[in-house]
C-alpha positions in Angstrom: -23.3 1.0 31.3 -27.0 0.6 30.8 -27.4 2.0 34.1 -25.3 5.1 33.2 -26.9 5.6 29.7 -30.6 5.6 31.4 -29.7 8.0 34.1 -28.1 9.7 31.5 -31.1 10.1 28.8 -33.2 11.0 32.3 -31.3 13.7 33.2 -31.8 15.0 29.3 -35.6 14.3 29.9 -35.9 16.4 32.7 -34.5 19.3 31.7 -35.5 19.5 27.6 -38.9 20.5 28.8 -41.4 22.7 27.0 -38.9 26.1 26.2 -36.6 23.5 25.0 -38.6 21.4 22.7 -40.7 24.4 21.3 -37.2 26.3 20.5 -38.0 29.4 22.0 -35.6 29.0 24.8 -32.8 28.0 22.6 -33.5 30.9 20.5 -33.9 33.9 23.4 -30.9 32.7 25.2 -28.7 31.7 22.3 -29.6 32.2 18.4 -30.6 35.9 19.2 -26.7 36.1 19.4 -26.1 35.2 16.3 -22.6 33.4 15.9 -21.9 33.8 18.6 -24.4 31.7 20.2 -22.2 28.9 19.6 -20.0 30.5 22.5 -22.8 30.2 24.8 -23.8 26.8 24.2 -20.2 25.8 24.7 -20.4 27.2 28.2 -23.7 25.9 28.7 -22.5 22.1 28.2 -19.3 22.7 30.7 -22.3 23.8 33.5 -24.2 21.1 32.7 -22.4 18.0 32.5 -20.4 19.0 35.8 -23.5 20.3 37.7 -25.2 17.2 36.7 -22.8 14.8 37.6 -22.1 16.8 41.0 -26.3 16.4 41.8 -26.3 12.8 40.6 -23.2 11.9 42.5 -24.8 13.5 45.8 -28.4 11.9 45.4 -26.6 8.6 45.5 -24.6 9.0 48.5 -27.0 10.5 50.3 -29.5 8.0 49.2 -31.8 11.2 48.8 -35.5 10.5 48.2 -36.7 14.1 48.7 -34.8 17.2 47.4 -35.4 18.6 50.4 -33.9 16.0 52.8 -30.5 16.2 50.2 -30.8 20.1 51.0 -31.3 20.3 54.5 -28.3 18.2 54.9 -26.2 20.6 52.6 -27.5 23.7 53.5 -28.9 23.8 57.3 -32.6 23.9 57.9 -32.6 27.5 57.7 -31.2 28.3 54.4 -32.2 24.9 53.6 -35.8 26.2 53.6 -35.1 29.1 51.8 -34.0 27.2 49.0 -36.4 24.8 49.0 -39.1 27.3 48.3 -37.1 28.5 45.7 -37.3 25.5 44.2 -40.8 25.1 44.5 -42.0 28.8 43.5 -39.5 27.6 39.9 -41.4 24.5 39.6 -44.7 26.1 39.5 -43.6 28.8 37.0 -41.8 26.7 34.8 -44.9 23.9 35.2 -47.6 26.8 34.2 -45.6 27.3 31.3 -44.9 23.5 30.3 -48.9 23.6 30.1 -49.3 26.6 28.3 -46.8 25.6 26.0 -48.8 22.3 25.5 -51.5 24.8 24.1 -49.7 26.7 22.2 -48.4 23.4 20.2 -51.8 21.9 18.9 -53.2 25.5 18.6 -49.8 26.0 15.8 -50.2 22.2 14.9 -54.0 21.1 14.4 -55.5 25.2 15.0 -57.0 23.8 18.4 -57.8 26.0 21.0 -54.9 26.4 23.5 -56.8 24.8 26.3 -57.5 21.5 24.7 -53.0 21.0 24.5 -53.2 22.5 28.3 -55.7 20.2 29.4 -53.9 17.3 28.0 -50.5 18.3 29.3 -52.5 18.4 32.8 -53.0 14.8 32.0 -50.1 13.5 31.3 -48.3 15.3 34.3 -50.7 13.7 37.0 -50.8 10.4 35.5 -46.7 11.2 35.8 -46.5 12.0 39.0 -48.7 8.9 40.2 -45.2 6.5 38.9 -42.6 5.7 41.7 -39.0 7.1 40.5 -37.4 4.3 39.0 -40.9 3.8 36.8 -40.1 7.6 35.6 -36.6 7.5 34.9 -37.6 4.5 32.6 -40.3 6.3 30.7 -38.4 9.7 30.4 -34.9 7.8 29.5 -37.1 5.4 26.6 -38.9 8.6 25.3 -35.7 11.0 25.2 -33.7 9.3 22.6 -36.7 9.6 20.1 -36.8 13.4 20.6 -32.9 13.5 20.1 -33.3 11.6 16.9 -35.3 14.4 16.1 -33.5 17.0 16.6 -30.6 15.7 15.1 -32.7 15.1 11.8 -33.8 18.2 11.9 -30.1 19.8 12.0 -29.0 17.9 9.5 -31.6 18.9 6.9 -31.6 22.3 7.4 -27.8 22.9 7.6 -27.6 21.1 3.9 -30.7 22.7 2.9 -30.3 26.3 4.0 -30.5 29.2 1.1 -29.2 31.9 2.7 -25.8 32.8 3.7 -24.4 32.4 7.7 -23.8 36.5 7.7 -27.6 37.8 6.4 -28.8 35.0 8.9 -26.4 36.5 11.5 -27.8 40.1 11.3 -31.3 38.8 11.1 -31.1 36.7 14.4 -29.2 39.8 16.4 -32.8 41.5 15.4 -34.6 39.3 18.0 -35.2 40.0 21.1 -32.6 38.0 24.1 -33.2 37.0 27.6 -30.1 39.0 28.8 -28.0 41.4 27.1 -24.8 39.6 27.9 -24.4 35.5 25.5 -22.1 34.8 28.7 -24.5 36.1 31.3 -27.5 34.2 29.2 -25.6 30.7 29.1 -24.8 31.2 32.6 -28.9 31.8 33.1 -30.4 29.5 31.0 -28.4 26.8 33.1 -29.2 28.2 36.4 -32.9 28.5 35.7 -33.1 24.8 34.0 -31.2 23.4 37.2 -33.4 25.1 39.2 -36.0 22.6 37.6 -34.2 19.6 37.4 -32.3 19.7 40.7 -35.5 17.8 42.6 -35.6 15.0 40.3 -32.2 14.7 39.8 -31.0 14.3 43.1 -34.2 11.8 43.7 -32.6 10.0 40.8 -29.4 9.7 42.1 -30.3 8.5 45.1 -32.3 5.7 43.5 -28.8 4.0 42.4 -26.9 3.0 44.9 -23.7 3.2 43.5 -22.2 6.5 43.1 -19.6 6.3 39.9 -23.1 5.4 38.5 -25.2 7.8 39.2 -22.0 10.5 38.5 -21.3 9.2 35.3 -24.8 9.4 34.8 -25.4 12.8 35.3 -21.8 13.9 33.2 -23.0 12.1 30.2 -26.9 13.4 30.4 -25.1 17.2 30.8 -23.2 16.7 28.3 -26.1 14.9 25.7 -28.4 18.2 26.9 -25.3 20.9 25.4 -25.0 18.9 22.5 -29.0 19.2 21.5 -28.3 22.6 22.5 -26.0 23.2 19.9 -27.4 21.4 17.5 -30.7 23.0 17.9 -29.3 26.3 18.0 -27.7 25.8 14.2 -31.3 24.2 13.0 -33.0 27.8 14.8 -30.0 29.9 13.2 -30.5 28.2 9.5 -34.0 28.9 9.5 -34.4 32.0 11.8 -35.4 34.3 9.1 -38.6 32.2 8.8 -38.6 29.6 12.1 -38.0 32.8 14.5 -41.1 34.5 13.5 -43.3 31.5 14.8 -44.3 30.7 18.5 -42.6 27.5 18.3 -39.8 27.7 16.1 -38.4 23.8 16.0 -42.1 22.9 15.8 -42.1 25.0 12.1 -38.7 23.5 11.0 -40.4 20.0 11.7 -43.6 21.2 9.3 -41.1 22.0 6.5 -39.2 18.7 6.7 -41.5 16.1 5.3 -45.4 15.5 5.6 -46.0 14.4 9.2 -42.8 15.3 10.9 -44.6 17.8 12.3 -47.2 15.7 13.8 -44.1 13.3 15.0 -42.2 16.1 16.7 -45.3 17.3 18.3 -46.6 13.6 19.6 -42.5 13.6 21.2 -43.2 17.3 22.6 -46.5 16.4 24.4 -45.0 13.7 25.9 
């Protein structure tokens, strides 16, 4: 079960990233819905608990310690290769703006200059990468619970706290703009994009556990753990949107108004 639980809390890790932890992702491709956001996020959990366990479960069998050798396997070395560039061209973009978002959170927390948070971001990710898998899965597994604890805290508060009624809040978060025009279409792309992201790590993940009900259950449980913070964030964003949404990083705002420090807190659990 401890097994399960860390490959679990890894696979949350992996994908709440930057977008996720800022709120900005959560509120282009789901509070900008308004009620019915909730719909999305619902879909959104199916995809990822199955697609999660499905990666874990293959990682393991194949005892995969590249994404690219799981791939190749799957896919043929031709469309194998196509796909692994995909992979790597999403990596890049979605690493560029992990860093930037690193900026964006000390410039919003402390008024730094955005490329002191990018620099230290830079940091942080080489001094990752230098870690053999089972040493990451065990810092990104110990670290994720804390940010959940967060966000749950932060749901709570504002859903006793909030002042003004579900339908004004409804009309104001329709007003902002969405990633797609479609809440189906956006779940559905939200997922794809985050996969996209987490599909090398998780596979190399998987295949560091030999035993593949593991690595499956795993994956279901860490699926379903990243639709339930989506949810939960999306109500925190959708309490506060007539104030949070007008920020950069919206969760990062909610934190501020919690208590003196939380702030600080949420940001130390962002950066890392």
């Amino acid at each position: 079960m401890r097994k399960v639980l860390q490959i679990g809390s890894a696979f949350i890790g992996i994908i709440v990233g930057a977008g996720f932890a800022s709120g900005q992702e959560i509120l282009q491709y789901f509070t900008s819905f308004g009620y019915i956001g909730i719909l999305g996020g619902i879909v959104a959990t199916a995809l990822f608990a199955y697609i999660g366990m499905i990666l874990a479960k293959l990682g393991s069998r194949l005892q995969a310690t590249s994404h690219r050798g799981a791939i190749y396997k799957i896919s043929g070395r031709f469309l194998g290769t196509i796909i692994d560039y995909i992979i790597i061209f999403t990596l890049f973009g979605v690493g560029v703006v992990m860093l930037a978002g690193g900026g964006s959170i000390l410039n919003q927390q402390f008024g730094l200059p955005a490329f002191v948070g990018s620099m230290i971001m830079t940091i942080l990710v080489l001094l990752t990468v230098m870690l053999n898998v089972s040493r990451v899965v065990k810092v990104i597994g110990s670290i994720t619970p804390f940010l959940i604890l967060a966000v749950i805290i932060l749901s709570i508060y504002n859903l006793v706290t909030v002042d003004a009624s579900f339908a004004s809040l409804d009309s104001v978060a329709r007003e902002h703009p969405s990633a797609t025009p479609n809440w189906f279409l956006s779940a559905i792309n939200y997922v794809s994009f985050n996969i996209a992201v987490g599909v090398s790590m998780t596979l190399v993940m998987g295949g560091n556990e030999k035993n593949e009900k593991t690595a499956a259950w795993g994956g279901l449980i860490g699926g379903l753990g990243i639709g339930i913070l989506i949810l939960i964030s999306h109500l925190t964003i959708f309490s506060q949107v007539d104030v949070a949404g007008t920020y950069e990083m919206p969760m990062l705002s909610i934190a501020d108004s919690l208590l003196p420090g939380t702030g600080l807190l949420y940001s130390l659990f962002y950066l890392v």
